[in-house]
N, C-alpha and C positions, 0 to 999 in steps of 0.2 A: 640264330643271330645272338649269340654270346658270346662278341668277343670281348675280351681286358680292354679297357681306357684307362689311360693318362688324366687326368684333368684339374686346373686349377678353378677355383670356385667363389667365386663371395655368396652368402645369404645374407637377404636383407628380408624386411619386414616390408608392406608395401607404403608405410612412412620413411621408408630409407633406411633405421637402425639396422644395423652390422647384426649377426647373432652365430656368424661363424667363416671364416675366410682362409682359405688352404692360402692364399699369395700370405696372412699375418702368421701362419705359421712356419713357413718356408719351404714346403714340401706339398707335391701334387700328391692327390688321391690318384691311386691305382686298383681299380676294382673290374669286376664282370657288371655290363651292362643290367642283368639279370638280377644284379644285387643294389641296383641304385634304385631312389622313389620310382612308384609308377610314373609319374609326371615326368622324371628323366627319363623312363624308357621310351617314351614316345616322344620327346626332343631328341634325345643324342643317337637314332638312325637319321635322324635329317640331316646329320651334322657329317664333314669332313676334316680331317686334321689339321690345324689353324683357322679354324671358324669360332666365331665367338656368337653365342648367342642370351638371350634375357628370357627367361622364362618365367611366368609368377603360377602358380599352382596353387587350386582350391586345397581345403583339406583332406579331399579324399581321394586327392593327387598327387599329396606329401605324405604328413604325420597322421590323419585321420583325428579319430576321436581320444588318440595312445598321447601326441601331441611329441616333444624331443625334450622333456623336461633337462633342463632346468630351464631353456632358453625359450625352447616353441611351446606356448601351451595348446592346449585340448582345441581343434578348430580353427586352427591360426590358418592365414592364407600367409602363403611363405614365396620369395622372389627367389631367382639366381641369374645371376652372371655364369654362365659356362663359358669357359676356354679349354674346347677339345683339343688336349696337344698333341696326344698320341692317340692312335689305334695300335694293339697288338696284335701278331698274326692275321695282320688286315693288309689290306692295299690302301695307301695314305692316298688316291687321286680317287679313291672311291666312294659312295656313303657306306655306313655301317650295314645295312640292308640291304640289299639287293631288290626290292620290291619298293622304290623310293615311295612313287604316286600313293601306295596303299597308308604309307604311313603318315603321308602327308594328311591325308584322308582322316584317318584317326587323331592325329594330333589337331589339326582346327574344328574335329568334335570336342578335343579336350578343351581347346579355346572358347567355345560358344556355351561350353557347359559352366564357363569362369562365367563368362559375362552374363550369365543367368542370375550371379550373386548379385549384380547391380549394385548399387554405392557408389561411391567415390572408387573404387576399383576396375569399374566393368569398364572403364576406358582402357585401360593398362590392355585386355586381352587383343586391342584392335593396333597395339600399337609393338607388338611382338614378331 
């Protein structure tokens, strides 16, 4: 399960602030699954070509303890907007996976491991 995506993107912070947005620069990211945060590898097999989804992701979903200086620091919890537009060498009427359930599995482990953070956050995970 490595195939190339397409994808336009917003990051926000879970106050809303922008800290980086492929639609403000005008050009999709094109990458291997394999090379996006853990926390997109286990959203974008759920995903199909023209689905859009909100993901918010602990630190050690995202950046971890490295952070994205200058933007994300050390621990930040980090949001996205994903708009899958493309799959490459995929089948557009398919998910990225083939083993859909299993991953589904692992990603609302990802979710319940956010809402462990509790705060003002932990509702975001119920509402993804």
């Amino acid at each position: 399960m490595n195939h190339d995506v397409k994808t336009h993107f917003t990051g926000k912070f879970p106050n809303g602030t922008v800290f980086d947005s492929s639609h403000e620069r005008g050009a999709m990211m094109q990458v291997p699954v394999s090379h996006t945060l853990k926390g997109w590898q286990k959203a974008l097999p759920l995903l199909k070509e023209g689905d859009v989804a909100d993901v918010c992701l602990t630190p050690e979903w995202a950046f971890g303890e490295a952070g994205a200086p200058p933007h994300v620091s050390a621990n930040q919890v980090v949001c996205y907007e994903i708009h899958l537009e493309q799959v490459l060498d995929g089948d557009q009427h398919h998910y990225i996976h083939p083993d859909y359930k299993e991953y589904a599995q692992q990603y609302q482990e990802m979710l319940e491991e956010y809402a462990k953070h509790g705060g003002e956050h932990a509702s975001l995970a119920t509402d993804l």
